[in-house]
C-alpha positions in Angstrom: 0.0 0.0 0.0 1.2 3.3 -1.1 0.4 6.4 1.2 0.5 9.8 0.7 0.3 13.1 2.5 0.1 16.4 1.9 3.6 17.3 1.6 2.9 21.4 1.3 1.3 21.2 4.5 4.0 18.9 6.1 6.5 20.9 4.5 4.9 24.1 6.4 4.6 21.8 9.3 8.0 21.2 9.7 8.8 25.1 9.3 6.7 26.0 11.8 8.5 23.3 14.6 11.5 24.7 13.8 10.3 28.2 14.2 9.2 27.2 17.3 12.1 25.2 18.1 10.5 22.0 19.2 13.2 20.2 19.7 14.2 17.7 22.6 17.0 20.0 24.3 14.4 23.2 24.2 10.8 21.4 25.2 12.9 19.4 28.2 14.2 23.2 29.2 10.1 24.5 28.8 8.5 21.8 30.9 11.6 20.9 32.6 13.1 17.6 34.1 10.8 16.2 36.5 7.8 16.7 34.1 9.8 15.3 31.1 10.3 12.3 33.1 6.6 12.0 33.8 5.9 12.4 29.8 8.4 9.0 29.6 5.6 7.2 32.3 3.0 8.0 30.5 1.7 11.2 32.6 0.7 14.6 31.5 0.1 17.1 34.3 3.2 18.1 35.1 4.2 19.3 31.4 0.6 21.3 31.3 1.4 22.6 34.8 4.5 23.8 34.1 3.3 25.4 30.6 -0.1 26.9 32.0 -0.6 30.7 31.3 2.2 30.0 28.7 1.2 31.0 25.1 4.2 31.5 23.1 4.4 29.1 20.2 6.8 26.4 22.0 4.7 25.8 24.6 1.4 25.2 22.8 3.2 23.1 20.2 4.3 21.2 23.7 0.7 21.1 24.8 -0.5 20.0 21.2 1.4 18.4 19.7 3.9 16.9 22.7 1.5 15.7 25.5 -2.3 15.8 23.2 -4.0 18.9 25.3 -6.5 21.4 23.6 -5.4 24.4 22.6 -7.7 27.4 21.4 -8.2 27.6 17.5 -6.3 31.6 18.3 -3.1 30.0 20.0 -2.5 27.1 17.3 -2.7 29.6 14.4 -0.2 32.3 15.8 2.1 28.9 16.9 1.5 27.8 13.3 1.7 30.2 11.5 2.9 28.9 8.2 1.0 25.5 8.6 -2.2 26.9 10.4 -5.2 24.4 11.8 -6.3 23.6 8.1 -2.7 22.2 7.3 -3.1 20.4 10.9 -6.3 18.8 10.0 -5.1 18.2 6.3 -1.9 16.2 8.3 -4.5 14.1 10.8 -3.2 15.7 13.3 -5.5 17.9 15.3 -9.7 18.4 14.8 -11.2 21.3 15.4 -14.5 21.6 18.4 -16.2 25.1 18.3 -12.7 27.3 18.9 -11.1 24.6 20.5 -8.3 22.7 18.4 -8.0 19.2 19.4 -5.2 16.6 19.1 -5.8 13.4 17.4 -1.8 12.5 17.4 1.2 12.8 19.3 4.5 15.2 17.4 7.1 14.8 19.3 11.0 15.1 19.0 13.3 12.2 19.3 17.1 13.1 19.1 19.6 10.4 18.0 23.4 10.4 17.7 25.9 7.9 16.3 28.6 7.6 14.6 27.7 9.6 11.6 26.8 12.8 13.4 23.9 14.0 16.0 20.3 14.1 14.4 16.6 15.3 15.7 13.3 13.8 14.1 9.9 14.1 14.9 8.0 11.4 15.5 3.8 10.7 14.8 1.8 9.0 16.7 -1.5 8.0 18.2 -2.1 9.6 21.3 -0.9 7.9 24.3 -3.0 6.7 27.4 -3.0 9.9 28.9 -4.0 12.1 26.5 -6.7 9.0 25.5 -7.6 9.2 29.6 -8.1 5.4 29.2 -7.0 2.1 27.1 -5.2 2.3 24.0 -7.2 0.8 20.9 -6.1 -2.9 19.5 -4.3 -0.9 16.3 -2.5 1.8 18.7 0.5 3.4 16.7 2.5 3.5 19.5 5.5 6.5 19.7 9.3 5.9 20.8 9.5 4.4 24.2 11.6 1.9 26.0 10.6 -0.9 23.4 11.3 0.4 20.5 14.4 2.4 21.6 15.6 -1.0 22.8 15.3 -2.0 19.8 17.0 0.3 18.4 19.9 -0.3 20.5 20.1 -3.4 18.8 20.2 -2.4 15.6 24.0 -2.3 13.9 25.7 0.7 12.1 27.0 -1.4 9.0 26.2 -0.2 5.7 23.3 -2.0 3.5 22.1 -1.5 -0.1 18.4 -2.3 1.5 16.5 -2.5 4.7 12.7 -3.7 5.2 11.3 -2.3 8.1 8.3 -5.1 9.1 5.7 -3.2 11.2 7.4 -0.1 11.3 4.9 1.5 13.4 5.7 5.2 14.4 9.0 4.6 12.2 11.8 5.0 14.3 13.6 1.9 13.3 13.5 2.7 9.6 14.6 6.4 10.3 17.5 4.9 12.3 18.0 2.5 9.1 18.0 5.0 6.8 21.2 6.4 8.1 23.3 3.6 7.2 21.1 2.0 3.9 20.8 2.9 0.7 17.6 1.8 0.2 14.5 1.3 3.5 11.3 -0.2 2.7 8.9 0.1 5.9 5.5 -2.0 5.9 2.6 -2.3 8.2 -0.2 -3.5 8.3 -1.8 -0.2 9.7 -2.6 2.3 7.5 -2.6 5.4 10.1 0.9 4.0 10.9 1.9 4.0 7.4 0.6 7.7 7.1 2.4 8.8 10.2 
């Protein structure tokens, strides 16, 4: 199955994080430790206590995009500026309530290093159980998290003419591939994960 996206609006997407700077180093220094560690358990509220009253772009991409909390249809437009709520919604990322904007997935940034330089990605997925508030459906995309970075950590730095990612998921393993092969192929039977 081949999936596309709108690239204009993932191309504006990924101007408007950097803008923002949403990037592991930065959102760790917005929320700070304690609350960062909370977001690796699975828990929210510290991140939105430590952004409330916060409305500069960083911090409602963090409550957005980083930990699945609502955000007024105002904030996410001036946060987004290139991208905006319609290039959101186009992406599957956010619906829209009234003038509330509403995550339906999880952007957040995953920094790597090895031994061909340092890198930062941002990875989709479906929300997590605590922006859900409950269970995660049977076809969860899952996001980075010990598993997968495990996994990883497994995974060796040789150089290939092709990889084939099976069940790629939120994609972190073929991302990491891609640094060493020519050539990934990532499959799954989900087409949301495909998408992401």
């Amino acid at each position: 199955m081949t999936v596309s996206i709108d690239t204009a609006a993932a191309a504006a997407l990924a101007r408007d994080l950097d803008a923002a700077d949403y990037r592991t180093d930065a959102v760790r220094a917005a929320w700070g430790d304690l609350p960062d560690r909370a977001i690796g358990q699975g828990l929210r509220g510290p991140a939105l206590a430590a952004l409330e009253g916060r409305t500069d772009p960083l911090a409602v991409v963090c409550r957005l995009l980083g930990v699945g909390a609502a955000a007024s249809v105002a904030e996410v437009e001036a946060a987004f500026p290139a991208c905006g709520v319609a290039g959101l919604i186009a992406l599957d990322l956010v619906q829209v309530a009234g003038e509330v904007v509403v995550a339906t997935a999880l952007v957040r940034p995953q920094a790597f290093a090895d031994g061909r330089g340092e890198v930062e990605w941002w990875i989709a997925s479906d929300l997590d159980e605590a922006a859900l508030g409950g269970e995660l459906a049977p076809d969860h995309v899952l996001g980075v998290g010990g598993a997968s970075l495990t996994l990883a950590s497994l995974q060796l730095p040789a150089a290939a003419a092709s990889v084939l990612d099976i069940g790629t998921g939120c994609g972190i393993q073929a991302l990491r591939a891609r640094r060493y092969a020519d050539r990934v192929v990532a499959t799954d039977v989900s087409s949301r994960a495909l998408r992401f």
